[in-house]
C-alpha positions, 0 to 999 in steps of 0.5 A, a space after each residue: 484526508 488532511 485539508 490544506 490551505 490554498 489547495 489548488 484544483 484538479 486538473 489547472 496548471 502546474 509544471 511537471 515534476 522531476 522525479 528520479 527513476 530507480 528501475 527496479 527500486 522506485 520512483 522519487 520517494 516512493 520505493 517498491 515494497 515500502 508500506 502504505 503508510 510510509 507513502 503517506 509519511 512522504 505525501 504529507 511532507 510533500 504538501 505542496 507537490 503532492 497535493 491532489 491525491 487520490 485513494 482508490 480500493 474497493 470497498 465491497 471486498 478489500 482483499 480481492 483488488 489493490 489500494 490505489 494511491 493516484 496523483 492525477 495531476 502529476 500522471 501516476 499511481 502507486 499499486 499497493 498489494 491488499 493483504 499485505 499493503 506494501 507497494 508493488 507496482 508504480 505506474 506512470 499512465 500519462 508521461 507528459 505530466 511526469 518528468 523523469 531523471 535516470 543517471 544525468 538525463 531526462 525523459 518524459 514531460 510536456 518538452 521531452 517525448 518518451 520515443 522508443 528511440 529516446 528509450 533505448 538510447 537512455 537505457 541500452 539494447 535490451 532482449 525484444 519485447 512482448 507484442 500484445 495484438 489485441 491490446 495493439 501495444 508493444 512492451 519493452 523490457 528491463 529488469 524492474 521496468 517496462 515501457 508501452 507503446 501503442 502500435 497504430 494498424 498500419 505498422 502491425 507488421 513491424 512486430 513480425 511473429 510477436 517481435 520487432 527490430 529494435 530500436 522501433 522506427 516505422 516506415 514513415 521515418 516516425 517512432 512510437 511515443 510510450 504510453 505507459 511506463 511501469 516500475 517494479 521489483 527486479 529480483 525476480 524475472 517476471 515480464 510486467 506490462 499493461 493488461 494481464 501482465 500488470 498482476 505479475 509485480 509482487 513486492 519483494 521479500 521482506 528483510 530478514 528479521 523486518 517487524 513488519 508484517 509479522 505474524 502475530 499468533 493470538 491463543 484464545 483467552 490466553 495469549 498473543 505470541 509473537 513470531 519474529 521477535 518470541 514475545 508472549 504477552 497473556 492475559 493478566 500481564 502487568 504494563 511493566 511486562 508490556 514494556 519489558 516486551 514490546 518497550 514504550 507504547 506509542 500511545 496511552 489513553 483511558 478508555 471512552 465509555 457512551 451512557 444514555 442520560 435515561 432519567 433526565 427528559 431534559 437532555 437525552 443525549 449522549 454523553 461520553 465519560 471516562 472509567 478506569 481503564 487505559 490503552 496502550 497504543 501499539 500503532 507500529 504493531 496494529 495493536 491496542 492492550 486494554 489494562 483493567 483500570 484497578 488490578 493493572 492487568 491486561 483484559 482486552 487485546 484490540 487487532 487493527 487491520 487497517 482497513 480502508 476507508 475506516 476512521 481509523 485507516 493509516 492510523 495503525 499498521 496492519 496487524 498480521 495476526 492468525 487466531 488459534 481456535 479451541 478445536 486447534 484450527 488456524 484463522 488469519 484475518 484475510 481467511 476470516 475475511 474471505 469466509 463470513 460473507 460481507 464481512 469488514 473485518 476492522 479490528 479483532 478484540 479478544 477478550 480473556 475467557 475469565 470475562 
């Protein structure tokens, strides 16, 4: 992560932001079923708002939970899909530190409460919600977003037979205050809340045609093929196939090669210096080619899959790639994964078979 100047510490005071709510679509700048790296694009041209960020995965088996990007200073998170890293689920866990503006009004911060009246009256009658009796929580529902309002004991029964008479006022003239607040993609009819219901938010389908994500088959010691936009790239081919291909890399550097100074007891440390090779830096496709540096031909091909907390994490995006074996079995990298035990699949190279 990026030092900055003057950072402020966690947790000391700062007004509450305004963020522009968009049921359905997002929150502010961040928009449901945009890529982790697009977030990280707008997070570092925000330094001064976002600047106490938290990423949060886990590390044992990267695939199994979501990459978490929380701003605890500000009260909420993004919840970005594993597989595919694209943001489906903005969760605002604490409402007095998170300033809402929908159409002309505002909800939520240190001076405007969050009621279920205040809610309803924003947003207009809805269908009732869902009443979770375990949890003691009261979800209400609109497409592409949810409120969640704790239910104290007492007033249990004002949710009769999982229901209750909206807008939610209790006996003592009070209304409940929201705790949670959830934002996700509106083209499907999914009820997404707290608990079991926070795994229904999925990102949305991709355009038609989108680059990203695309699948990438990689015939070994052949080719690459790619699916959206028909590319083939084998081995052998020259950097002006590459570029009438894929166009300008993103990157050119010579490769890197580690030497142990073994005759010399004087210095015995290592030294890095530079051979002939070069890559190409595909880093919108997760891609890396590897170009022999005396016959220009492709000998390498180096897959990134974005794997957090590596060195290289949110430098390339994730390549969706599937690797077709001798025996005409398929692998993607998640399977790959999922059946080595322990394995952090970081980048896959693939090597032409006349090496």
């Amino acid at each position: 992560m990026l030092q900055r100047p003057r950072r402020r510490c966690e947790g000391t005071a700062m007004g509450a932001i305004v963020l522009d709510l968009r049921p359905g679509l997002g929150i502010g700048p961040f928009s449901i079923g945009m890529p982790i790296c697009e977030a990280f694009a707008q997070i570092e041209q925000q330094p001064n708002i976002y600047d106490v960020v938290h990423v949060k995965y886990y590390d044992e088996e990267p695939l199994k939970l979501d990459i978490v990007i929380s701003f605890p200073d500000h009260g909420f998170h993004l919840r970005f899909d594993p597989w595919s890293q694209r943001l489906r689920l903005v969760e605002i866990f604490d409402i007095k530190r998170l300033q809402m503006r929908y159409a002309t009004s505002l909800i939520g911060g240190p001076s405007t409460l969050a009621t279920f009246v205040a809610v309803y009256a924003l947003f207009g009658p809805t269908f009732p919600g869902i009443y979770d009796k375990d949890r003691g929580v009261y979800t209400l529902l609109y497409p592409g977003l949810s409120f969640a309002f704790p239910i104290p004991n007492q007033y249990t029964d004002c949710c009769h037979d999982g229901e209750a008479e909206l807008p939610l006022e209790f006996p003592d003239g009070t209304t409940p205050v929201t705790c949670r607040v959830s934002i996700y993609d509106s083209s499907t009819d999914k009820k997404v809340g707290v608990g079991s219901l926070m795994d229904k938010a999925s990102a949305p389908p991709l355009p038609i045609g989108s680059l990203y994500m695309e699948e990438v088959h990689v015939k070994l010691g052949e080719e690459l093929y790619f699916t959206v936009g028909g590319q083939n790239i084998p081995f052998g081919a020259s950097p002006q196939d590459v570029w009438t291909e894929l166009g300008r890399p993103c990157g050119i550097h010579q490769k890197q090669v580690d030497q142990m100074v073994i005759h010399s007891g004087l210095d015995p440390r290592p030294r890095t210096t530079l051979c002939g090779d070069y890559f190409y830096n595909y880093f919108t496709r997760g891609l890396d080619i590897l170009f022999d540096g005396q016959t220009h031909k492709i000998k390498k091909f180096v897959l990134h899959t974005n794997y957090p907390g590596h060195a290289d994490f949110n430098s390339y995006i994730k390549c969706n790639f599937v690797i077709f074996a001798s025996d005409c079995k398929s692998f993607s990298d998640s399977e790959v994964s999922s059946r080595i035990y322990g394995l952090k699949l970081i980048a896959c190279f693939i090597f032409s078979s006349s090496q």
